[in-house]
N, C-alpha and C positions, 0 to 999 in steps of 0.2 A: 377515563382514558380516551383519550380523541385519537380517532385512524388518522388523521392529519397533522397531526405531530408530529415530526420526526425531532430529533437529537442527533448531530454529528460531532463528536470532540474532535479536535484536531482538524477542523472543516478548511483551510488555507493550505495544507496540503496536496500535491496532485491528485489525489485521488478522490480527499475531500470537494475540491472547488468542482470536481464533474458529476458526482452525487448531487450535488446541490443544483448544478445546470439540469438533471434529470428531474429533479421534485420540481424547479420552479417551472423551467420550457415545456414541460410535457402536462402535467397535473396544476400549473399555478400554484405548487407550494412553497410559502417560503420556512424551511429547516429552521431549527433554533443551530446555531453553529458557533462552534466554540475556538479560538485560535488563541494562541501565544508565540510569539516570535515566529509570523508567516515566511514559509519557503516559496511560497505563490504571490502572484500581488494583486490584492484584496481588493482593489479598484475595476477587475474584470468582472467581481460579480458580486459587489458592496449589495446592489438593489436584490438580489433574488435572495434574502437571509435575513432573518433576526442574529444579529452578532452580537459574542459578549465575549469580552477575554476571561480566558480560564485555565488557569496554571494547575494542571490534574494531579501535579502532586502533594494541592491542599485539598482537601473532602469539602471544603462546605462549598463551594461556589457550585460545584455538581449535584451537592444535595440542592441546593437551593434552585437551581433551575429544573431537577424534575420534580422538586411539588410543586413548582409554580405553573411547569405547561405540561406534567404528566405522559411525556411521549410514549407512542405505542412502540414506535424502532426506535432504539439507539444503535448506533452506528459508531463505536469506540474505536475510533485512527489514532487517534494523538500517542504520538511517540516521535522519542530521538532514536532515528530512524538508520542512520549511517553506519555501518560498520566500522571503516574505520574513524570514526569520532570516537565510540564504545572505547576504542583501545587507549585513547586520550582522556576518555573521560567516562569511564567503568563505573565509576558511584551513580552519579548524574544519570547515565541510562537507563541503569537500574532501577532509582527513586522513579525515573518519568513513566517506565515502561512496567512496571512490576504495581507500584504504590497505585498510579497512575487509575489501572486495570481492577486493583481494591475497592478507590474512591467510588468507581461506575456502578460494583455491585452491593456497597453496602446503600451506596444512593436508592438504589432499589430497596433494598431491605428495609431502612430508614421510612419510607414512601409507605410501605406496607402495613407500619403504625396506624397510618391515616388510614389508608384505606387496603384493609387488608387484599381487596381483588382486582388489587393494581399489579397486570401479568404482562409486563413488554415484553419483547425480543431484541436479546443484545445482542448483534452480531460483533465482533473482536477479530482484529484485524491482524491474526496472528503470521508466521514468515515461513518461508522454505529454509531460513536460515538456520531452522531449527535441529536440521538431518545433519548438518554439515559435515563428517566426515565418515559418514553413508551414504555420500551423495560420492560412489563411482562408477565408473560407465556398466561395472557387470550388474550395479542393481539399480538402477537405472532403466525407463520410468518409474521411478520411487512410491511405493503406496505410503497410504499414511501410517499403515501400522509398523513401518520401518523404525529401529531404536534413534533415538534422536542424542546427536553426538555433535553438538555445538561448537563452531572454532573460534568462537569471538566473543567479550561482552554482551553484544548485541543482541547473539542468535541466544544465549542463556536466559536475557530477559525475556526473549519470545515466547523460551520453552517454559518458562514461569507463569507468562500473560498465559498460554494455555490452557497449565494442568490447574490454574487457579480460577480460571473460568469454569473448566468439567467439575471442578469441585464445591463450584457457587451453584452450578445444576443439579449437584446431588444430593447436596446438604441444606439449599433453601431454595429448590425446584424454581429458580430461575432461569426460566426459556433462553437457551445460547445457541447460538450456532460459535462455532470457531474453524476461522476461515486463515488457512496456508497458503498465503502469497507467494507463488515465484515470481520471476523478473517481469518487471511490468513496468511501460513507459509509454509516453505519448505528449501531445502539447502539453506543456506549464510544468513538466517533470524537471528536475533540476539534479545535479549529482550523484547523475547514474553514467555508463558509458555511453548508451543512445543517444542519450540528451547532451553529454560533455561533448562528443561525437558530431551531432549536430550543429551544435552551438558552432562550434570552431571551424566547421564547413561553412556556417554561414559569415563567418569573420573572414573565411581565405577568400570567399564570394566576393566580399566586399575591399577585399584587398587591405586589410587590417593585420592577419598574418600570414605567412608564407607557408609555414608547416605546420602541422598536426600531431603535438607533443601525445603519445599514445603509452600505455604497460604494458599487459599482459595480452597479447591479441589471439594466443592458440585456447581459453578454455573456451567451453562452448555452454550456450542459455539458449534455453527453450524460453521466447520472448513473449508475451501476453500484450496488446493494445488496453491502455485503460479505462479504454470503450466498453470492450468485453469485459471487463475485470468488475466495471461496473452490473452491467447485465448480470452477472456472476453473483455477488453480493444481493443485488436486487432480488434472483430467484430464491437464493439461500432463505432470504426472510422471509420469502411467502411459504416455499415448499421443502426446506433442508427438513432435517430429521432433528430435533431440537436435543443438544448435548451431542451433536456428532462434530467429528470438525471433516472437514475437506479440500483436498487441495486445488488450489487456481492455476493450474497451468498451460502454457500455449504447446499446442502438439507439434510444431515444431524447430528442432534445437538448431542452432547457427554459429559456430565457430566467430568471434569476436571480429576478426581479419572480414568476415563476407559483410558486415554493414560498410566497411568503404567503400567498394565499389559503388554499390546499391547512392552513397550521398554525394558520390561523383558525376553518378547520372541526374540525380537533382540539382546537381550547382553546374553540372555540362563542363566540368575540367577537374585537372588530376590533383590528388591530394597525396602530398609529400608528407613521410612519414616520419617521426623521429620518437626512436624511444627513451623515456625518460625512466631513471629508477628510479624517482621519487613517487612515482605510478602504482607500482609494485606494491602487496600486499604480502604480510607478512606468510599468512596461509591464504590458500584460494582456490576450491573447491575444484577441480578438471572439469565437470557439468553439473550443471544444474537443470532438473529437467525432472517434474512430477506425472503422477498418473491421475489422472483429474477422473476417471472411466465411473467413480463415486458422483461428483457432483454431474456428471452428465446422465446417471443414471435416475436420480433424487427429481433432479430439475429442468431435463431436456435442456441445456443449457449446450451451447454452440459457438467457436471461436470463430469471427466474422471479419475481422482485420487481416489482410497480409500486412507482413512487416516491411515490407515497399510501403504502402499506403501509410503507414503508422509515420514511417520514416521521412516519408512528405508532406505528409501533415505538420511533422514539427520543423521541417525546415521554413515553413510555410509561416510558422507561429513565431519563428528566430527572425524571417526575416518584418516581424514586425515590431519588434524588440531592441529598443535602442537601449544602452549599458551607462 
C-alpha cells in the first residue's frame, strides 16, 4: 500500500477538483480520480490527476483500479448529488449513491484476497440531508446522534451510503470514517443557491440580465467554504476515530435573503429580485445547521472562511467564466 496513493471517485465534482488541488499544489501528488459526467470542467485541473472514467454503479472498474494502485485513502464523492434531481429521478440516485458506496467496499474486500494487509481509509462523503425533518430550529445545532428522518430521494440514499459504510467497519473491519456534509460552496460549485446566486450577479454585472429569478429566501444554512470542508475531510483521515462519522458544518447560520446584499457589494449595485415558483421545493427543511463540537474535538479542526470571502471568491471565479 503506498502513503502516496490517494483514490477520489467522483474527483470533477466541487469538492473533488479542490482535494486534488491540495494533493497536487501542496504535496506534488497526483490522485488516481475518477469522474463520470463532470459538474466541474476538467480542463482546470486535467495536469494534477491520473483520470479514468468510472461509472461506480459497475464494480469492476473500482475493483480494478485499486489493485492496480492500492491507495492508502480513498476519498468516495461520486454521487447524484441534487435533491431535487432524486425526486425526478429516485431509482437512478439510488443505484449511483447506495450501489455506488458497495462497489468501494467490496473493492476493498476483493483487494484483501491478494493481499490480505491491505488496510485503507475510506472516508464517504455522507450529507446533512440525512436529519431532514429533525432538522428544526428547537434542535438545532444537530448532533449526530439525532434520528435521521430524510425528505427526499436523495437524503435516503445518504442515510444508506452511511449505515452501509458502519456496517462494512463492523463486519469486515474496514477503516471508515463517514463524513456529514452540510451546505458547503465556493469556486467551481454549481447548483446550489450561493453559486446560482452568484452566477446571476455576475450576468446582471455584465448586463446579461436585469433580475435575479430567486425561491425560498426565509430558510436559513449554516454555510461551510469548501476550503474548510477540505481541511475537514483531510484531518478526518489522519485523526477521526475510524467508524465514527461526523458532522462538517460552518458555525454560522444565514438566512438565504443576507447573501444579496453581501453580492451587491461585490458587483457595487442593486440586485432586483424576482420570485419564481419553479424555485420552490416541494419540502425544505427551515435550517440547516450541525454541531460539528465532534469533529472539532477528534481533529482540532477550525472554520477559516467568512462567507464574504467565500462569496468573493466565486464572484471572482464567475467573472472568469464565459457560458
Amino acid at each position: 500500500m503506498d502513503s502516496n496513493s490517494i483514490l477520489i471517485t467522483g474527483a470533477c465534482g466541487m469538492v473533488g477538483s479542490h482535494l486534488i488541488d491540495h494533493y497536487f499544489d501542496l504535496h506534488g501528488i497526483k490522485p488516481i480520480a475518477t469522474f463520470y459526467k463532470p459538474t466541474t470542467d476538467i480542463q482546470e485541473i486535467q495536469h494534477k490527476a491520473i483520470w479514468t472514467e468510472c461509472d461506480v454503479r459497475y464494480g469492476d472498474k473500482l475493483r480494478n483500479l485499486i489493485f492496480e494502485y492500492k491507495p492508502s485513502k480513498i476519498f468516495h464523492l461520486a454521487a447524484q448529488s441534487y435533491p431535487t434531481v432524486s425526486w425526478e429521478r429516485p431509482l437512478e440516485t439510488n443505484d449511483i449513491n447506495v450501489n455506488g458506496t458497495i462497489h468501494v467496499f467490496e473493492g476493498v474486500k476483493w483487494m484483501r484476497k491478494f493481499d490480505p494487509n491491505y488496510d485503507p481509509v475510506v472516508v464517504v462523503a455522507c450529507s446533512s440531508a440525512e436529519y431532514g425533518a429533525s432538522l428544526t430550529p428547537e434542535n438545532v445545532p444537530i448532533s449526530e446522534d439525532t434520528i435521521l428522518l430524510p425528505l427526499h430521494p436523495y437524503g435516503v440514499s445518504k442515510v444508506s451510503q452511511d449505515l452501509l459504510s458502519y456496517q462494512y467497519f463492523v463486519n469486515d473491519k474496514i477503516k471508515c470514517i463517514r463524513a456529514r456534509i452540510f451546505n458547503t460552496t465556493g469556486p467551481r460549485k454549481i447548483n446550489d443557491v450561493a453559486s446560482d446566486f452568484a452566477k446571476r450577479a455576475v450576468q446582471i454585472e455584465r448586463g446579461e440580465e436585469k433580475v435575479m429569478r430567486v425561491g425560498n429566501l426565509e430558510t436559513k444554512r449554516a454555510i461551510t467554504d469548501v476550503r474548510d470542508l477540505i481541511q475537514a475531510l483531510l484531518l478526518l483521515s489522519d485523526r477521526g476515530i475510524m467508524g465514527e462519522v461526523y458532522n462538517i458544518s460552518g458555525q454560522n447560520v444565514y438566512q438565504i435573503k443576507e447573501i444579496i446584499p453581501i453580492l451587491e457589494s461585490k458587483i457595487n449595485q442593486k440586485i432586483i429580485i424576482e420570485q419564481d415558483p419553479k424555485l420552490f421545493r416541494p419540502t425544505d427543511e427551515p435550517i440547516i445547521f450541525g454541531d460539528s463540537s465532534r469533529l472539532k474535538r477528534d481533529t482540532g479542526w477550525t472554520q477559516k472562511y467568512s462567507l464574504d470571502q467565500t462569496l468573493g471568491d466565486m464572484i471572482q471565479y464567475f467573472r472568469g467564466v464565459r457560458n
